[in-house]
C-alpha positions, -999 to 999 in steps of 0.1 A, spaced: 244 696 -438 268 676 -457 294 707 -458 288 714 -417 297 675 -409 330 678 -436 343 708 -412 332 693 -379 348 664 -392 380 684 -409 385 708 -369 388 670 -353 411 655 -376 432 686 -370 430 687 -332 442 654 -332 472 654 -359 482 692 -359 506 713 -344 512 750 -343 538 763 -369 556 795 -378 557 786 -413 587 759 -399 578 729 -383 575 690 -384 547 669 -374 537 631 -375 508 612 -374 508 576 -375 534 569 -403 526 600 -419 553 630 -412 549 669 -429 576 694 -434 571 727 -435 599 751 -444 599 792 -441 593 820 -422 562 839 -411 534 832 -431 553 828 -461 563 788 -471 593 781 -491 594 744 -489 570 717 -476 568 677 -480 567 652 -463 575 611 -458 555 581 -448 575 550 -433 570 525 -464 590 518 -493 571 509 -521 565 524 -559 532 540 -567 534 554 -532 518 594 -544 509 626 -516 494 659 -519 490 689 -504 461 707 -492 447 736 -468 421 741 -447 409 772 -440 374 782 -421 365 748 -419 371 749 -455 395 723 -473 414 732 -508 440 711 -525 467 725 -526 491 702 -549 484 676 -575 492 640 -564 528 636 -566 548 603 -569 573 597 -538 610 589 -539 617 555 -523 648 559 -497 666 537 -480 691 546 -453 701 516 -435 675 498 -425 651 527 -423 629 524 -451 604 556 -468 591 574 -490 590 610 -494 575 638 -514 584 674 -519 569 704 -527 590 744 -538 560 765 -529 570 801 -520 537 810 -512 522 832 -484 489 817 -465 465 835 -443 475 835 -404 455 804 -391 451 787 -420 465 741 -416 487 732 -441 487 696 -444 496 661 -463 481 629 -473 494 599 -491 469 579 -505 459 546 -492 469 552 -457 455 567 -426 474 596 -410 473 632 -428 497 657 -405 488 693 -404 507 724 -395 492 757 -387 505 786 -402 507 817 -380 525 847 -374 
């Protein structure tokens, strides 16, 4: 029962944050954005940023997959940048790794709401 409400749960956060991707795209949620750099079903690159500067600021990266979520990376700490007066943090990832067609590929930094996916697909 417990698994059945993580997916139902998991297939709304994604209908609400996610867009389609062709292993390139960039999505945002809140202030939350995801990167995802490649082609086809192959990723070379993805990160991502969240609109705070701060230290201790970490992300990771995980998948979902058949209702199914896996994580992907380890928490990682994020780069404070400033670039005028916009102020983040971001995070990234070298992955060169090829995913399933339809599987979400998608990032959270912890304490925060918002967790953007992309959908890798042919």
């Amino acid at each position: 029962m417990k698994r059945m409400i993580t997916a139902a749960l998991a297939a709304l956060a994604l209908a609400a944050t996610a867009a389609p991707a062709h292993a390139d795209a960039t999505v945002k949620d809140g202030k939350v954005s995801l990167s995802v750099k490649g082609h086809g079903l192959t990723v070379r690159r993805a990160g991502g940023w969240i609109d705070s500067l701060g230290t201790g600021i970490r992300a990771r990266l995980y998948t979902v997959d058949h209702g199914e979520r896996h994580i992907l990376t380890r928490w990682k700490d994020a780069t404070p940048i400033t670039y005028g007066t916009v102020r983040m943090s971001s995070v990234d990832w070298p992955l060169n790794r090829r995913f399933r067609a339809g599987t979400w590929l998608c990032i959270e930094f912890h304490h925060t709401d918002g967790a953007p996916c992309a959908q890798i697909h042919r």
